[in-house]
C-alpha distance (Angstrom), angle and dihedral (degrees) to the residues before:
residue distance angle dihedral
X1 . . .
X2 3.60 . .
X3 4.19 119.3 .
X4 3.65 109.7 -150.7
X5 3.95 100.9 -122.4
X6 3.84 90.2 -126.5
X7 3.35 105.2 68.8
X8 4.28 92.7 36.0
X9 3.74 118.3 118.0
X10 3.31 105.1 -166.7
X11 3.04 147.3 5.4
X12 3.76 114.1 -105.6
X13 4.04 90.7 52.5
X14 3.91 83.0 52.6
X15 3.73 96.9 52.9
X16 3.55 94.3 40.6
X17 3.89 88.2 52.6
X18 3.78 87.7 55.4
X19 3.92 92.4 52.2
X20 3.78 100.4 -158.0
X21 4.17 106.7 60.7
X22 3.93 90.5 38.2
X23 4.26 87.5 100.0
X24 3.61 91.1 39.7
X25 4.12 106.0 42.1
X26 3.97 91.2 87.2
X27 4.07 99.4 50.8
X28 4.00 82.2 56.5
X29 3.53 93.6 46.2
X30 3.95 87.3 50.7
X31 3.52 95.4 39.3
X32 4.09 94.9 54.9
X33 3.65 96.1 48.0
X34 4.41 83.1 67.5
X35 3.89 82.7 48.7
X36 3.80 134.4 89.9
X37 3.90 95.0 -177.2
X38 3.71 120.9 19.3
X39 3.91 115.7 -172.0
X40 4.17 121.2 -160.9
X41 3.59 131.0 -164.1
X42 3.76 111.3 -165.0
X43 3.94 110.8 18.0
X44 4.43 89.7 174.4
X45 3.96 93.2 166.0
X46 3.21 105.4 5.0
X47 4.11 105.9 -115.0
X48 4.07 91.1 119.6
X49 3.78 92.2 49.7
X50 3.67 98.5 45.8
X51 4.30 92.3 50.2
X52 3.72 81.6 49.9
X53 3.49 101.8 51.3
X54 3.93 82.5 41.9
X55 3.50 90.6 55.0
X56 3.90 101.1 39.8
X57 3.99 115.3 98.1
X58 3.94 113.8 -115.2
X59 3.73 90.9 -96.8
X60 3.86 94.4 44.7
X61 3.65 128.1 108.5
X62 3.90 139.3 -130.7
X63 3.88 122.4 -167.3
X64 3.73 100.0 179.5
X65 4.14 118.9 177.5
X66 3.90 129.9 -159.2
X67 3.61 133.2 157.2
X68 3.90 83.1 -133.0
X69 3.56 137.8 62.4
X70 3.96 111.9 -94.1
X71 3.67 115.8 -155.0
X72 4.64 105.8 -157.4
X73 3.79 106.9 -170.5
């Protein structure tokens, strides 16, 4: 089952919805709130890019890169 990232409200139904980032979304969520700049290759559905922006301190940074257009609630 895919949840369309528009209507999502937060962000464990999200990952969950995606299946395979559910176990993962709170290690990047920990990991970006050590981080001042976080860069991502590959955002797909956008669970990884929403824990890190999640994660990130106010003044921190995320450069994330697809080939496709990523929709972040």
């Amino acid at each position: 089952m895919t949840l369309d990232p528009l209507v999502a409200t937060d962000l464990h139904t999200f990952a969950n919805a995606w299946g395979d980032c559910a176990p993962h979304y709170p290690t990047l969520i920990d990991l970006a709130r050590s981080s001042e700049t976080v860069g991502e290759f590959g955002g797909r559905g956008g669970v990884s890019t929403w824990a890190l922006l999640q994660g990130l301190p106010e003044t921190g940074h995320l450069h994330s890169v697809d080939i496709l257009d990523c929709i972040v609630p």
